[in-house]
Each structure stands twice: as structure tokens, then as C-alpha cells.
Phi, psi and omega in degrees: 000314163332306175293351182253029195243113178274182203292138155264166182230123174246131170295124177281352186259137160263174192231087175055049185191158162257039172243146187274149145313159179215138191239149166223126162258168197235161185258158198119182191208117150273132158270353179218147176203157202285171178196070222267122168235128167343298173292008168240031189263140184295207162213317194305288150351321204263321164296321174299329191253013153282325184276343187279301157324289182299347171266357222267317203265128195296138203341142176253132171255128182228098178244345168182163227267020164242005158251001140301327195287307198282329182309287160336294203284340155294321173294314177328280165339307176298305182312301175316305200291305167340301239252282190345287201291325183268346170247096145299127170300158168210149181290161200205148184266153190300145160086348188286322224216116173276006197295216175165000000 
């Protein structure tokens, strides 16, 4: 596997983190790759585990920016962790599907 990793990249901006991104490629062809497509997410479900997240957390107070700064980054959280648990990945043949 070594021999197929073409040049990286580390990013200088972080990302909702103090850690950089890293893009690394690899040489080669997949036929197949994992996917979430939107259009198959229960949305109902998905909506029901936004609220049970967003109650987990106490009234947001945004009076100034670092508990705007923690707001953000909980919601955020709700989302991702929602949109995960409610759109199953699935395999997709390379080249059939752009989502991601």
C-alpha cells in the first residue's frame, strides 16, 4: 500500500479544531466506494434525534462569543451525529454517484 500514496498535503487553516486536515492520495482505481445520499435519510427520525440532542443541552446563551463559539460547535455536533445515525452509508460503483 505504500507504494500507491502519492504526495500529501497538510492544510494551514484548522478546521472547528486545533487540528489540520490532511489530503493524502492514493494511485489506482476503486470500483467501489462507501456514501450517505441525502435522499435516502429518514428526515423524520432525523428530526426527532435533533431534538433529543439540542434538549440534552442547557437553554443557549449567546451573549458573547465563546458561548456563541460552544453553541455552534454543539449544534453542529447534533447535526452530524443526526445525519450519520439516520442516512445509511452504502456501496456505489466508482464513477456511478458523486455524494458523499
Amino acid at each position: 500500500m505504500l507504494e500507491s500514496i502519492r504526495p500529501w498535503k497538510a492544510y494551514s487553516e484548522s478546521f472547528l479544531s486545533d487540528n489540520r486536515q490532511f489530503l493524502v492520495k492514493f494511485k489506482g482505481y476503486l470500483t467501489e466506494r462507501l456514501i450517505r445520499n441525502p435522499r435516502d435519510n429518514n428526515w423524520d427520525s432525523f428530526r426527532e434525534n435533533m431534538k433529543g440532542e439540542l434538549g440534552k443541552w442547557p437553554p443557549m446563551n449567546m451573549k458573547d462569543e465563546a458561548r456563541l463559539g460552544h453553541t455552534i460547535v454543539f449544534v453542529l455536533q447534533a447535526l452530524i451525529s443526526s445525519y450519520k445515525e439516520n442516512c445509511p452509508l452504502k456501496f456505489v460503483r466508482a464513477g456511478t454517484h458523486s455524494l458523499m
